[in-house]
C-alpha positions in Angstrom: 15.6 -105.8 80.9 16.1 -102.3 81.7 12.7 -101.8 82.6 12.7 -104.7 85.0 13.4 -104.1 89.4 15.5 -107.4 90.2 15.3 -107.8 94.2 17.9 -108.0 95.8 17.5 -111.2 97.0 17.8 -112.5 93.1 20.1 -110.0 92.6 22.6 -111.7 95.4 21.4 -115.2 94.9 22.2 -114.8 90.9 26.2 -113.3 92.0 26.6 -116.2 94.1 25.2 -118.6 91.5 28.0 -117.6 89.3 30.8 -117.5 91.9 30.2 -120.6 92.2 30.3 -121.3 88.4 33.5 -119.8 88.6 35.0 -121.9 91.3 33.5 -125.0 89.4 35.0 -124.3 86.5 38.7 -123.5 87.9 38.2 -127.2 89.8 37.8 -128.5 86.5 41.3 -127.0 84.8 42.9 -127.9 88.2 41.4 -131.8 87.7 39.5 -131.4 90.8 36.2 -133.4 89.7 34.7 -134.0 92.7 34.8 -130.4 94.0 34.1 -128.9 90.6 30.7 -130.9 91.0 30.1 -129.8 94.3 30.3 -126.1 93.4 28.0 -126.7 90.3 25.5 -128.2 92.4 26.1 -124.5 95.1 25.8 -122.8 91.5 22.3 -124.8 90.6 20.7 -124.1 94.5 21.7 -120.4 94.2 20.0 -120.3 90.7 16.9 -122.1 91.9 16.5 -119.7 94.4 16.8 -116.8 92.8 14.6 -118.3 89.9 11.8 -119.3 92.7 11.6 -116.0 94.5 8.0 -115.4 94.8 8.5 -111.6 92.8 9.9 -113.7 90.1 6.9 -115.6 89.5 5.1 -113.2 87.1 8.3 -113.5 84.6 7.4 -117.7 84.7 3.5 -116.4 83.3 4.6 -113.6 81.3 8.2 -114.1 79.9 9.9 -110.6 78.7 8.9 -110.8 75.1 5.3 -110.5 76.2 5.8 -107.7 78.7 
């Protein structure tokens, strides 16, 4: 949301979340299972933490529609 300050903590935890998506899914088309798993797991931390930043928490207790 426009509106909306992401830190830059999320902000960096979020870009690595989906770099490592990207590598996932590239380990996939190659037929590398076992390392396309171990990036999606990279890709789940990275999204946790940017999801469990504390300045996150209000969007947890008041999700955008309400804002």
């Amino acid at each position: 949301m426009s509106h909306m300050s992401v830190p830059v903590l999320v902000g960096e935890s979020v870009a690595a979340s989906l770099e490592e998506y990207d590598l996932a899914r590239r380990k996939v088309l190659e037929g590398d299972v076992t390392s396309a798993l171990a990036h999606m797991s990279n890709a789940f931390n990275h999204a946790r933490l940017a999801e469990m930043e504390p300045s996150m928490a209000p969007l947890r207790y008041f999700p955008p529609v309400h804002l």
